[in-house]
C-alpha positions in Angstrom: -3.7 -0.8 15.7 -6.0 0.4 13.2 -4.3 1.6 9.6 -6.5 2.5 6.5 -5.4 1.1 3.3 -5.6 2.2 0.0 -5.7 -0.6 -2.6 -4.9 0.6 -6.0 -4.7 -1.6 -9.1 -2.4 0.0 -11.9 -4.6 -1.2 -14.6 -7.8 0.7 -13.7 -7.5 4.2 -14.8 -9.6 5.7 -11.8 -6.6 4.4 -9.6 -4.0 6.9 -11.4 -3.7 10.2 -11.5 -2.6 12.5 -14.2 0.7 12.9 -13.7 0.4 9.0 -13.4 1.0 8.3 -10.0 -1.3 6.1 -8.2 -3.9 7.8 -5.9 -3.9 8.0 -2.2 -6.9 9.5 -0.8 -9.1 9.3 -3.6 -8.3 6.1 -4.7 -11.6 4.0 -5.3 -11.0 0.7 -3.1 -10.0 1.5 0.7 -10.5 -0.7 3.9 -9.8 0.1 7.6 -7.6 -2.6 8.8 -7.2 -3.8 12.7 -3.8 -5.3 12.9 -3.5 -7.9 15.5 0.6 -7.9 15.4 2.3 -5.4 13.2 3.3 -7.8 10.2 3.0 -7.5 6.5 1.0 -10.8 6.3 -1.7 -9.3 8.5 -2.0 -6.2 6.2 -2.8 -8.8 3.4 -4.8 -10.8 5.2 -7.1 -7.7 5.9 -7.6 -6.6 2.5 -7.7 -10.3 1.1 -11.4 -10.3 0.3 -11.1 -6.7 -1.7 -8.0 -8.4 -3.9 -9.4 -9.5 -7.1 -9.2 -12.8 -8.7 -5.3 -14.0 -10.6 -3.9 -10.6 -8.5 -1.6 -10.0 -5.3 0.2 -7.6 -3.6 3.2 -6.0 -5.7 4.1 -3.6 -3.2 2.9 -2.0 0.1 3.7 1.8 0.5 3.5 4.6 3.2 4.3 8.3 4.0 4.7 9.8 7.1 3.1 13.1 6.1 -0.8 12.9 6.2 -1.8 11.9 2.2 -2.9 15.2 0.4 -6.4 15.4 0.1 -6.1 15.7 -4.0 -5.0 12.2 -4.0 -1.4 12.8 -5.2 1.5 11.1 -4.0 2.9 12.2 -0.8 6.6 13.7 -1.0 7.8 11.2 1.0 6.9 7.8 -0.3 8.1 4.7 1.0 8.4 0.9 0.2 7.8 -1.2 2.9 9.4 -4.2 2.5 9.5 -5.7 6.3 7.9 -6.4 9.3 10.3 -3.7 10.7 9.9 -1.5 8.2 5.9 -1.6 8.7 6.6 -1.6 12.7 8.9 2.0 12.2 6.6 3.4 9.7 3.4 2.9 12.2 5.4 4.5 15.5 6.4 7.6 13.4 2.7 7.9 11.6 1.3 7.3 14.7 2.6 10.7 16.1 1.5 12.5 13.0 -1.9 11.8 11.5 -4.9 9.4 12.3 -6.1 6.9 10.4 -2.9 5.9 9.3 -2.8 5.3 5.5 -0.7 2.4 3.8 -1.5 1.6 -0.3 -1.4 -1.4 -1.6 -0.6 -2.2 -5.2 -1.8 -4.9 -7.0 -0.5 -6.7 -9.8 -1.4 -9.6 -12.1 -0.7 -12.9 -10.8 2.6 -14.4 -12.7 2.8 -11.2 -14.8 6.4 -10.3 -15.8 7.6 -7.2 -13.4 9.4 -4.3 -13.6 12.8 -4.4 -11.4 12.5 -3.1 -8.3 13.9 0.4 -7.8 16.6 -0.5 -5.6 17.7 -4.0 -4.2 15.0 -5.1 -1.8 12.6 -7.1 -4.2 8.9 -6.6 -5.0 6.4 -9.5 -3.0 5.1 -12.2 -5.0 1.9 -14.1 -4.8 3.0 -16.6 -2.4 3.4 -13.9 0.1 
């Protein structure tokens, strides 16, 4: 399956908007992505050689509804935190909009991090 990804890095002003949500569509750094089995790790591995140096993935997002063409944050934003969640996610998308789009955040290797908004943690660098 193919997915396009988004790879935004919170501490590059291009990759935020201003209402300070980080861009989808226009976001500067994206990369098609053939997944050979739906798993997180091969969304990484994809993207591995765009990922600059002392960062990782924080966070992987989606949205079913196609991302607006402004950029902005789709209404309904979601964390993927699972194989299972990124195997759902993909057989909904797939029914609504082609290339699917996932975005990637980045963060600062060993940087202190926000809590996560609700109990499922953020992914570290040894994911």
């Amino acid at each position: 399956m193919l997915v396009r990804v988004a790879i935004v890095n919170p501490n590059i002003a291009e990759d935020t908007n201003a209402a300070s949500e980080y861009v989808w569509a226009t976001a500067r750094r994206k990369q098609f992505v053939a997944l050979k089995n739906v798993a997180i790790v091969e969304v990484i591995k994809g993207i591995k050689d765009r990922i600059p140096a002392r960062k990782h993935v924080r966070a992987i997002y989606s949205a079913i509804t196609k991302p607006n063409a402004d950029g902005s944050e789709p209404d309904d934003l979601t964390r993927i935190t699972s194989d299972e969640d990124l195997t759902n996610f993909l057989v909904a998308a797939n029914r609504v909009y082609r290339p699917i789009m996932l975005q990637v955040e980045l963060i600062r290797a060993r940087r202190a991090q926000t809590p996560s908004p609700d109990e499922r943690p953020y992914f570290t660098a040894a994911h």
